[in-house]
PyMOL commands that place a pseudoatom at each C-alpha (Angstrom):
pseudoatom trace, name=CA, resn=UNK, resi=1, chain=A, elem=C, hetatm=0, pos=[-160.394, -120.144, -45.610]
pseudoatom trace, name=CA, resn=UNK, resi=2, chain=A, elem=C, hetatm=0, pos=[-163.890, -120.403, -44.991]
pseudoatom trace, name=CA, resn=UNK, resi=3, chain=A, elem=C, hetatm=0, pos=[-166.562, -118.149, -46.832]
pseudoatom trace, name=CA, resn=UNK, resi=4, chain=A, elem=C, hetatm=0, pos=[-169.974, -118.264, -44.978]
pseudoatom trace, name=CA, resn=UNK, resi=5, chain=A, elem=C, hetatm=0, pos=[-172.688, -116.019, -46.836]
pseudoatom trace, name=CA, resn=UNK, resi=6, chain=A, elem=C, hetatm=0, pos=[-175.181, -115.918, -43.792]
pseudoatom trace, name=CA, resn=UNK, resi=7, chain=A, elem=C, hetatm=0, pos=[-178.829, -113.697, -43.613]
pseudoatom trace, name=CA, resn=UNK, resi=8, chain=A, elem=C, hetatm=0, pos=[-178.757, -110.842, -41.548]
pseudoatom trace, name=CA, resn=UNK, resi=9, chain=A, elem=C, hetatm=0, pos=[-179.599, -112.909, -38.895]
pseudoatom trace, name=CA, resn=UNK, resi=10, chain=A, elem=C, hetatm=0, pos=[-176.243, -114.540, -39.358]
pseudoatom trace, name=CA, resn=UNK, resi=11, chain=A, elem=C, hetatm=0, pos=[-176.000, -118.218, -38.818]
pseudoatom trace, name=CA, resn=UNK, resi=12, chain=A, elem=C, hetatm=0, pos=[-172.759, -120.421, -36.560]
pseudoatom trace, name=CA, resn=UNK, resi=13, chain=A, elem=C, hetatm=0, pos=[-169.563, -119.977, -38.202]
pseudoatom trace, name=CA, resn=UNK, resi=14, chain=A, elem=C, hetatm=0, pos=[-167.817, -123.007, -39.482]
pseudoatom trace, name=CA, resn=UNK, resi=15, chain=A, elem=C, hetatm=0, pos=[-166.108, -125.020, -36.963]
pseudoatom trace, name=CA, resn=UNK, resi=16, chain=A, elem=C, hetatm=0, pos=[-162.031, -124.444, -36.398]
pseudoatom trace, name=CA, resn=UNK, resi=17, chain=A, elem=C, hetatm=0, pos=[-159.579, -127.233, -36.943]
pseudoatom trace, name=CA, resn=UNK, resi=18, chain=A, elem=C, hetatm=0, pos=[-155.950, -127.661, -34.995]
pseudoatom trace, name=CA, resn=UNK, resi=19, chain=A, elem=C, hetatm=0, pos=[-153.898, -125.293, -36.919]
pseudoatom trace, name=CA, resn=UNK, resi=20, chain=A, elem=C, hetatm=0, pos=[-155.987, -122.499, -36.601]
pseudoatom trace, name=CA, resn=UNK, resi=21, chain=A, elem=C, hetatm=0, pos=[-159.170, -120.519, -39.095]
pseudoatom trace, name=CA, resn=UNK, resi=22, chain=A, elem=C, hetatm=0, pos=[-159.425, -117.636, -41.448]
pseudoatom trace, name=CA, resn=UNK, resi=23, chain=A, elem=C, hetatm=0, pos=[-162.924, -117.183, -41.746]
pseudoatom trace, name=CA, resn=UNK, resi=24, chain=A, elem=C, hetatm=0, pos=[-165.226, -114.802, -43.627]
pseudoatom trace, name=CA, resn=UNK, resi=25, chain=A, elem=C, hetatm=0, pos=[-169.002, -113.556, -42.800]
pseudoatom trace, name=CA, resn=UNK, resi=26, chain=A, elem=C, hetatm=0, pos=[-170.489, -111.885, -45.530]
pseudoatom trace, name=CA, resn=UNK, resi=27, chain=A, elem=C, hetatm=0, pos=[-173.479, -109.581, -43.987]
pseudoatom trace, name=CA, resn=UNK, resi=28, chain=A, elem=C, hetatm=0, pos=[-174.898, -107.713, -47.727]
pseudoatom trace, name=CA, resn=UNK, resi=29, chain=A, elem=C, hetatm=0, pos=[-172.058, -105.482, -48.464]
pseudoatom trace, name=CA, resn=UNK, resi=30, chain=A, elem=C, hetatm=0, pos=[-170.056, -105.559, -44.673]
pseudoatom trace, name=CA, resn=UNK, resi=31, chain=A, elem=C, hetatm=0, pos=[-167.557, -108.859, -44.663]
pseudoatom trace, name=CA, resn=UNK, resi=32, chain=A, elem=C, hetatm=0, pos=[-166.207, -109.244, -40.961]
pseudoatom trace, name=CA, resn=UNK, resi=33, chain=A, elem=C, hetatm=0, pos=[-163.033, -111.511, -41.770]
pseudoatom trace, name=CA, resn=UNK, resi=34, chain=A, elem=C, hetatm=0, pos=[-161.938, -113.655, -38.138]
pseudoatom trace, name=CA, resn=UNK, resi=35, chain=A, elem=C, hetatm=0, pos=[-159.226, -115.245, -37.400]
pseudoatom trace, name=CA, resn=UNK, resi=36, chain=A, elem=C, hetatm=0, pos=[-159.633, -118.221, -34.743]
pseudoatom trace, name=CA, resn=UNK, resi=37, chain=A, elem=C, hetatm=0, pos=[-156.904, -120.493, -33.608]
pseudoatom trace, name=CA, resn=UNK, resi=38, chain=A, elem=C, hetatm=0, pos=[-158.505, -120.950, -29.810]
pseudoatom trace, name=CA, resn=UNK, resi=39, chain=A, elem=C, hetatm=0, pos=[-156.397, -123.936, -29.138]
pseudoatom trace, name=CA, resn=UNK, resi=40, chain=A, elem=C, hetatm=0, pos=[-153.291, -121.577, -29.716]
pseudoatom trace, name=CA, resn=UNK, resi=41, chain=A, elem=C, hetatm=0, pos=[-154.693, -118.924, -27.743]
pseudoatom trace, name=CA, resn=UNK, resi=42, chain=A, elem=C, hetatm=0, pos=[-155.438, -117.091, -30.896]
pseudoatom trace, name=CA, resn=UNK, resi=43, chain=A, elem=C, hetatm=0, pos=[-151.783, -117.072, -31.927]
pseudoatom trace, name=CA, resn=UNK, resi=44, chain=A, elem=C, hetatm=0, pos=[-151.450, -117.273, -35.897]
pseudoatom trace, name=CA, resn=UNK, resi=45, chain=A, elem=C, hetatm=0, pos=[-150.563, -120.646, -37.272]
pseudoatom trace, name=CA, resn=UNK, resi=46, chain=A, elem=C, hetatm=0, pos=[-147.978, -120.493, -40.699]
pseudoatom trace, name=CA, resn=UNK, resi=47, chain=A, elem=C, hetatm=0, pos=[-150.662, -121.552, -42.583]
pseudoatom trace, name=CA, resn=UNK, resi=48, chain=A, elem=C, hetatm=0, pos=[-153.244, -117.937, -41.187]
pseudoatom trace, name=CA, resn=UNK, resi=49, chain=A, elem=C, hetatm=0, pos=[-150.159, -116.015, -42.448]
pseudoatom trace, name=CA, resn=UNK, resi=50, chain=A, elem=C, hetatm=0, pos=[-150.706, -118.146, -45.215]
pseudoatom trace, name=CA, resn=UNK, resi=51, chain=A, elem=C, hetatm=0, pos=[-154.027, -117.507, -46.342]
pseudoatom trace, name=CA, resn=UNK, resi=52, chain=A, elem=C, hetatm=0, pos=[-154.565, -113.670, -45.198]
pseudoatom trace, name=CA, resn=UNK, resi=53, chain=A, elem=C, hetatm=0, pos=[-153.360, -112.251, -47.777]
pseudoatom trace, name=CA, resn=UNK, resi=54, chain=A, elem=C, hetatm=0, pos=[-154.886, -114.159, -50.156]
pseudoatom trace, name=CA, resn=UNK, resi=55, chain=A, elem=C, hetatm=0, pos=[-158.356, -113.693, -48.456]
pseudoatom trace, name=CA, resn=UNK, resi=56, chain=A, elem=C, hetatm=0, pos=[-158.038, -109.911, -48.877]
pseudoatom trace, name=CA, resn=UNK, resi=57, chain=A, elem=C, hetatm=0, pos=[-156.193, -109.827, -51.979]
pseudoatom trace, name=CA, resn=UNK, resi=58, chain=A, elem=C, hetatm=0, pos=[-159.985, -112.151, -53.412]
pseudoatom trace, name=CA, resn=UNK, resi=59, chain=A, elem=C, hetatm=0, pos=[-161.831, -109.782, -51.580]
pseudoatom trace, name=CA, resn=UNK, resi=60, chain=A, elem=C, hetatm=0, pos=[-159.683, -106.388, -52.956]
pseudoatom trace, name=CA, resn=UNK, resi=61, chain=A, elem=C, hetatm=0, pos=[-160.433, -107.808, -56.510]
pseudoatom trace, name=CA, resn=UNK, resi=62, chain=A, elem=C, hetatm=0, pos=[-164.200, -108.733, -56.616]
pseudoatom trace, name=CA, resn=UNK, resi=63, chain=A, elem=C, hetatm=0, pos=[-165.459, -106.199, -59.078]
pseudoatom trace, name=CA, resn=UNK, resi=64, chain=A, elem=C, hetatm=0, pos=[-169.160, -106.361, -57.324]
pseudoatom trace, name=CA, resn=UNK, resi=65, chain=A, elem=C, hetatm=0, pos=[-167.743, -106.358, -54.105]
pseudoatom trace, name=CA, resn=UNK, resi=66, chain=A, elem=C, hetatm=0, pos=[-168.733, -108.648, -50.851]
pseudoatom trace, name=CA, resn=UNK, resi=67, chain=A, elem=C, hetatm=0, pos=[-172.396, -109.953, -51.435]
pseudoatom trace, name=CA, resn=UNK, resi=68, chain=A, elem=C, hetatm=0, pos=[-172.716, -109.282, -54.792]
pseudoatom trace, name=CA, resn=UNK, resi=69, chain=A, elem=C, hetatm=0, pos=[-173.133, -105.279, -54.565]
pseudoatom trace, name=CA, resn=UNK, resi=70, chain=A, elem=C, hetatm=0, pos=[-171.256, -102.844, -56.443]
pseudoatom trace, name=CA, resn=UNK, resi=71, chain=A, elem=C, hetatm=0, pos=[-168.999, -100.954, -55.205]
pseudoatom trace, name=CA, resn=UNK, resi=72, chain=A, elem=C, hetatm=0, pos=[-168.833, -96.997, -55.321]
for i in range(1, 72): cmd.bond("trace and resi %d" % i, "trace and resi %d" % (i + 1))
show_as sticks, trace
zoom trace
């Protein structure tokens, strides 16, 4: 997985190796998770699968949510 924390502006995601990318934008408190495998047509490699859950399951358990905010 890769975690880019980018200013409003928003800045180039980080680039996508062979076996596919689960990558996410933090925007303040909005996190727009993608997941890029373009040489696979966007299919999702064993090792996406892999790390999905475990993306959302970090995200799901940060007690001041994406950016730093609290939740409410």
């Amino acid at each position: 997985m890769t975690l880019n924390e980018n200013a409003a502006a928003g800045t180039d995601s980080a680039p996508v190796d062979s076996d596919g990318d689960v990558v996410c934008d933090v925007h303040g408190p909005i996190v727009t998770v993608t997941l890029s495998n373009p040489l696979k047509r966007n299919a999702m490699s064993a090792r996406m699968w892999r790390e999905l859950p475990e993306v959302l399951a970090a995200l799901a358990a940060d007690p001041e949510g994406p950016g730093g905010g609290a939740r409410r």
